[in-house]
Every structure is written in structure tokens, then in C-alpha cells.
C-alpha positions in Angstrom: 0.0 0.0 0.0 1.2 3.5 -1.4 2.1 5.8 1.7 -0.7 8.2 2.9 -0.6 11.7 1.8 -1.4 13.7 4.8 -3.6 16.5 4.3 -2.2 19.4 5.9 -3.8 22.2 7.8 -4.4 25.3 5.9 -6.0 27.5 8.4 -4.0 26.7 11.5 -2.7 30.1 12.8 -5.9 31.8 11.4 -8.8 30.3 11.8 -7.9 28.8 14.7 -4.8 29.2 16.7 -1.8 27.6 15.6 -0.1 26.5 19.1 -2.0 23.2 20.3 -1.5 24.5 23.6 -3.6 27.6 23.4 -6.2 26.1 20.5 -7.0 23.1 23.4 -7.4 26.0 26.0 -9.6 28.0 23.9 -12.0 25.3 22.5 -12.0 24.2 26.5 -13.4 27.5 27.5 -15.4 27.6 24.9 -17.2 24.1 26.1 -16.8 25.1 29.9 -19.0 28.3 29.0 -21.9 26.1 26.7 -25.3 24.8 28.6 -26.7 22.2 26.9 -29.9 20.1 27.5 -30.1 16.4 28.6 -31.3 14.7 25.7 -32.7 11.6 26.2 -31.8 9.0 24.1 -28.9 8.1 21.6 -27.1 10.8 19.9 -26.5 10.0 15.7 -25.8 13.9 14.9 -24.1 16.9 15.0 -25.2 20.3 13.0 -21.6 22.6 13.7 -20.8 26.5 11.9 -17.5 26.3 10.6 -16.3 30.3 10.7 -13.3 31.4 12.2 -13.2 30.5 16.1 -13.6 34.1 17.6 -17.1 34.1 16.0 -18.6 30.6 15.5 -16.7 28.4 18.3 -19.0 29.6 21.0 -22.1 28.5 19.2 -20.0 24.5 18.2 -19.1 24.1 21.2 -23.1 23.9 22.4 -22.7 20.5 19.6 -19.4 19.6 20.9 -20.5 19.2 24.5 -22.6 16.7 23.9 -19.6 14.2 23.0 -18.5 14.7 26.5 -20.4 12.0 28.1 -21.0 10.4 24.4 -17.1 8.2 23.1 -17.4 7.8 19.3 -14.9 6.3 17.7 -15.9 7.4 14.2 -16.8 10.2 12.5 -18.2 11.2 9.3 -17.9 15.3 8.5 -19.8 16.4 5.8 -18.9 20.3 4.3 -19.6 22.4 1.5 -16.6 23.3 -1.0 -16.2 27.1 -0.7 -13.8 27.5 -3.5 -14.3 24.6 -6.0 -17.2 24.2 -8.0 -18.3 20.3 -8.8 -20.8 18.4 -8.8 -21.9 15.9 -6.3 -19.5 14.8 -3.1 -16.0 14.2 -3.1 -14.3 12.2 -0.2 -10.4 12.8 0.6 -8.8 9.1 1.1 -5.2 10.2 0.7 -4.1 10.0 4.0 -5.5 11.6 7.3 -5.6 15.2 8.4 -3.5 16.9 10.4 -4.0 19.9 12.6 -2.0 21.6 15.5 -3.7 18.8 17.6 -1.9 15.6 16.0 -3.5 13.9 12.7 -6.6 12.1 12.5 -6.7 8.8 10.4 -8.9 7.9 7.6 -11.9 5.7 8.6 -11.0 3.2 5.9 -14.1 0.9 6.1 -16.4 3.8 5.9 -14.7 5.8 3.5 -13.5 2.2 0.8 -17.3 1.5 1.0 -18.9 5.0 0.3 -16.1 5.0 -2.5 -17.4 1.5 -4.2 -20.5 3.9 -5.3 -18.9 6.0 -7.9 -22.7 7.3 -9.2 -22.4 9.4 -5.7 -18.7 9.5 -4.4 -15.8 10.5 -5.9 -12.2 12.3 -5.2 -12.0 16.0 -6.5 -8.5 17.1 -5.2 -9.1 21.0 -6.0 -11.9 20.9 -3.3 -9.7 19.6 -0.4 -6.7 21.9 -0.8 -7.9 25.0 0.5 -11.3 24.1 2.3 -12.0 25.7 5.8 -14.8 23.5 6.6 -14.6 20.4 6.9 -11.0 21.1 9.0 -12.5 23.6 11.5 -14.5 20.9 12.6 -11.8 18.4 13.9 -9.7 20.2 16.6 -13.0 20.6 18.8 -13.8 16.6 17.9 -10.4 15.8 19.0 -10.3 17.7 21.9 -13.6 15.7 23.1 -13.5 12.7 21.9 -9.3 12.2 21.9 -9.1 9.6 19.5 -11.1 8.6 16.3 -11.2 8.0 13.0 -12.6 10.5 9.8 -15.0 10.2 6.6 -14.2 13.5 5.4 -16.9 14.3 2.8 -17.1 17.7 0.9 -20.4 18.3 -1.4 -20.3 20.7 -4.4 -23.7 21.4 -6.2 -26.0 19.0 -5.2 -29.9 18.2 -5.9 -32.3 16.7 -3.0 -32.5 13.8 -4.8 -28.3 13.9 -4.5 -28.9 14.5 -0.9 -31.5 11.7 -0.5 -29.5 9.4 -2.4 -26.3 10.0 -0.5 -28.0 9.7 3.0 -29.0 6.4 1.9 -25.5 5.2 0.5 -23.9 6.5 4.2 -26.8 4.7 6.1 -26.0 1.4 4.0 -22.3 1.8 4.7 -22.1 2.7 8.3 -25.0 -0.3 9.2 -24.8 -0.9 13.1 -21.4 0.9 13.8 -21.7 3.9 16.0 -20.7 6.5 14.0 -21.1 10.1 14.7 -22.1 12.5 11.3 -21.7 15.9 11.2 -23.1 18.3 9.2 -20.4 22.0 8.9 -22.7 24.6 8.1 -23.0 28.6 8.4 -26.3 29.9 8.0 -27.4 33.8 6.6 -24.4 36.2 5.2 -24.4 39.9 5.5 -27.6 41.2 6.6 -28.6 43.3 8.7 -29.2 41.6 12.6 -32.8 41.5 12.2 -33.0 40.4 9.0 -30.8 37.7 9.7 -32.4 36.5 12.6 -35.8 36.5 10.6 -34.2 34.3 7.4 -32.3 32.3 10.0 -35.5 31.5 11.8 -36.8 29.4 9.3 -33.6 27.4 8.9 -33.9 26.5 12.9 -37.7 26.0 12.6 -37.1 23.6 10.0 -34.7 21.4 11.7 -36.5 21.1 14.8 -39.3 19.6 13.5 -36.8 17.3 11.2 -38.2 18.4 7.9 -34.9 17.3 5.4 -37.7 17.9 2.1 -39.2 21.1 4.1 -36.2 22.4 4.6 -34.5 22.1 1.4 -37.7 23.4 -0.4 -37.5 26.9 1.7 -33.5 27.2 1.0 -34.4 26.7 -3.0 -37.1 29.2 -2.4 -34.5 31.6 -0.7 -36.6 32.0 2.3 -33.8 31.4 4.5 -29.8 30.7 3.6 -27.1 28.0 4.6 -23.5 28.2 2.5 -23.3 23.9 4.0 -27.4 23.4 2.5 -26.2 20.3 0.9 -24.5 18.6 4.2 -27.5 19.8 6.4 -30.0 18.0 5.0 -28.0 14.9 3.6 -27.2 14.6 7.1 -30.7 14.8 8.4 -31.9 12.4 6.0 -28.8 9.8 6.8 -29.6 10.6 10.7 -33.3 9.7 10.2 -32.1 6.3 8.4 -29.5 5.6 11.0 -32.8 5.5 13.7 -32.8 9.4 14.8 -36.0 10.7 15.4 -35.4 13.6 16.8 -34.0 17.3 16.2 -32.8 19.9 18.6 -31.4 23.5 18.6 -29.4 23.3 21.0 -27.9 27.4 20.2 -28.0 30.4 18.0 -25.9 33.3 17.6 -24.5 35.2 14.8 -21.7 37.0 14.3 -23.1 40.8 15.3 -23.1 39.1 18.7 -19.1 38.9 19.0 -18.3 42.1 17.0 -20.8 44.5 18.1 -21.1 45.4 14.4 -25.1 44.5 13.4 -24.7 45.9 9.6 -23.5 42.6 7.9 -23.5 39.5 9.7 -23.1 35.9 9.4 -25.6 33.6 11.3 -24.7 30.3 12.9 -26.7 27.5 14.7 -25.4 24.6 16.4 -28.1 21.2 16.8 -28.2 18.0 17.6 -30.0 14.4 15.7 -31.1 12.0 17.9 -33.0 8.8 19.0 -35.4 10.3 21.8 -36.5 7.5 23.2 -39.6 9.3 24.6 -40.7 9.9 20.7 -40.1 6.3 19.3 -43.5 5.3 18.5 -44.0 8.7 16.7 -41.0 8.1 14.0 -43.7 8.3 11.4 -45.3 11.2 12.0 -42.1 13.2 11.8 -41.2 12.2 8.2 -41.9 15.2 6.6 
């Protein structure tokens, strides 16, 4: 077997900061200071923002916290590509990724058996190199969960039928491992406060009643925005097939909140898929 090719950090010391010492202090304050509920029942989800830390890691850590009490050993992260335009989802299976934090291996069963279905997944090295995403996402997961293995999945342009059929190819390939997915998404971009609190009301309305098809319907209809639409609600659909019933908001901020500034700002949620055990018998119901 060829050597792995490491993907490297390329926002360490920007994004983030760039001494492991200080970025595990600051994503530890940042969980110290999040309040989150007691779900009942078995976690299968993560919705995170992926901006820079200063404005979104207060809002992921109230989806980090959760792992606290919660030891998965795998992980699939699923982003949008920022900078390279394709279509469908392209999975890195180089090597593993590295940040200040040590590197995090490939989950090579997951990420062979998503790969087998070339109609869906592919490798599109251009939307890798420079992506903010998916990598902003991994320093908090390894600070909670220490050690585990990485699906990393980036989507370019995408249909709901994409979304749908993706879902399905994950939920076929992950079976009865516990595997954690997470969807890296930043909600509204540069309007005013209010206005972004209105558009991203409907995103957080949507998800906690679990409506994948709902949802994606309102972003095509531009009543609200998400830059990670396409991870969002493949990973609702592949939480509902993995046995989640169950959606929660778990926080809300955007970044007017950190800056002060309320002319332009960038709107971020962090929730939570799960199996609430108090809502089994009503599975059906919820499809929506």
C-alpha cells in the first residue's frame, strides 16, 4: 500500500490558533461556558458552523458538549466546498488530516465503502486543498473525543434527490457501527441583525421539527440561507435512516453578537439528531 498523503492544515494560525497549547485551551473555554440540555436517548448527529473560532466556536461548542459523556470512535464530517465548484460529493482518502492537535486517520471501512458507489462519491483534489470546513471541525472533535477515526466528505452542487440518495449510501455503509455525522454549516451572510435573525428563523424551525424535504424546499425558495445546505440535509436524511428521530437546537448566535457590528452579519446554529427515546412510536409522524 502507497504511503498516505497527509492532508495538511491550511488555516492553522488563522482560523484557529496555531499552538495546540492555546487552541485546546480555547475550544476548553469555549465548552466550559456552553449549557446544553439532557437529551434523552442516543445521539446519531451533529449540526456545527464552521467560521473562524472568535465568532462561531462559541455557538459548536453547544454541539461539541454533547460528545463529553457520548465516546465515538468514528466520525463522518460532511462540508460544502467554498472554493471549488463540482458536482456531487468528493471524499479525501489520501491520508489523514492533520491539525495543530496531532493527525486524524482515515476511517477506511467507511470511507472504501462510500467510495465502491462511484454514481455518488468520488475524489475531486481542488476541493480539499484549501477548504476551511470540513478542517475547523476536527480540533474541537479531538479535543472531546481524543481519538477517532474521519469520513471526510465535501459536497459541491447537489440536488435533493443527490442529498436523499447519498444519505442512503452512508446509512448502507455505516450499518450498526456507531458513527457520529456531522453536518459543517454557516447559516445567513451579511444582513442586517434582524433580518438575519428572521431568514435564520426558518432554517432552525425547520430542523427542529426534522423536515430534510421542508427544509430544502424553503432554501431553493431563498426564504432562508445555509452556505453547508447540501451537508444539512443529507445529514438529516442519513440521521433519520440511522434511527434518529429527533432534532434539537441546541444554540443560536450570529456574528453581530461577537463584533458588536449589526450591519453585515453571518448567522450560525449549532443542533443535535437524535433517538429520543420518549418519541419512538412517533417516527412516522415526523417524516416530513
Amino acid at each position: 500500500m502507497a504511503a498516505e498523503k497527509i492532508r495538511e492544515s491550511v488555516i492553522a494560525g488563522t482560523w484557529y490558533p496555531g499552538n495546540p497549547e492555546r487552541l485546546t485551551r480555547e475550544i476548553r473555554g469555549y465548552l466550559s461556558r456552553a449549557r446544553v440540555p439532557n437529551l434523552k436517548g442516543r445521539l446519531v448527529g451533529l449540526i456545527a458552523p464552521h467560521a473562524g473560532y472568535m465568532y462561531s466556536g462559541p455557538v459548536a461548542a453547544h454541539a461539541y458538549k454533547l460528545l463529553e459523556d457520548r465516546p465515538f470512535s468514528r466520525v463522518v464530517v460532511v462540508a460544502p466546498s467554498h472554493r471549488a465548484y463540482f458536482h456531487g460529493a468528493s471524499i479525501y482518502h489520501l491520508g489523514g488530516y492533520r491539525t495543530p492537535l496531532g493527525v486524524v486517520p482515515l476511517d477506511r471501512d467507511v470511507v472504501d465503502g462510500l467510495l465502491e458507489r462511484k454514481d455518488l462519491f468520488s475524489y475531486v483534489p481542488q476541493a480539499h486543498a484549501q477548504e476551511h470546513s470540513l478542517e475547523i471541525q476536527l480540533p474541537f472533535l479531538q479535543v472531546v473525543l481524543k481519538d477517532f477515526r474521519l469520513t471526510p466528505i465535501l459536497l459541491g452542487d447537489v440536488s435533493s434527490s443527490d442529498c436523499r440518495a447519498m444519505a442512503e449510501a452512508l446509512a448502507q455503509v455505516i450499518g450498526d457501527r456507531e458513527v457520529l455525522l456531522v453536518a459543517s454549516t454557516d447559516l445567513s451572510h451579511y444582513y442586517s441583525y434582524d433580518e438575519a435573525k428572521r431568514l435564520d428563523g426558518r432554517v432552525l424551525e425547520l430542523v427542529e421539527r426534522f423536515q430534510p424535504d421542508a427544509l430544502h424546499a424553503a432554501l431553493q425558495r431563498r426564504e432562508c440561507e445555509a452556505c453547508g445546505a447540501g451537508p444539512m440535509v443529507s445529514v438529516l436524511y442519513a440521521a433519520r435512516a440511522l434511527g434518529a428521530t429527533a432534532a434539537r437546537v441546541l444554540h443560536y448566535a450570529n456574528s453581530g453578537d461577537v463584533t458588536g457590528d449589526t450591519r453585515g452579519v453571518v448567522g450560525y446554529m449549532a443542533a443535535a439528531l437524535f433517538e429520543d427515546q420518549a418519541e419512538g412510536s412517533h417516527r412516522e409522524e415526523r417524516h416530513g
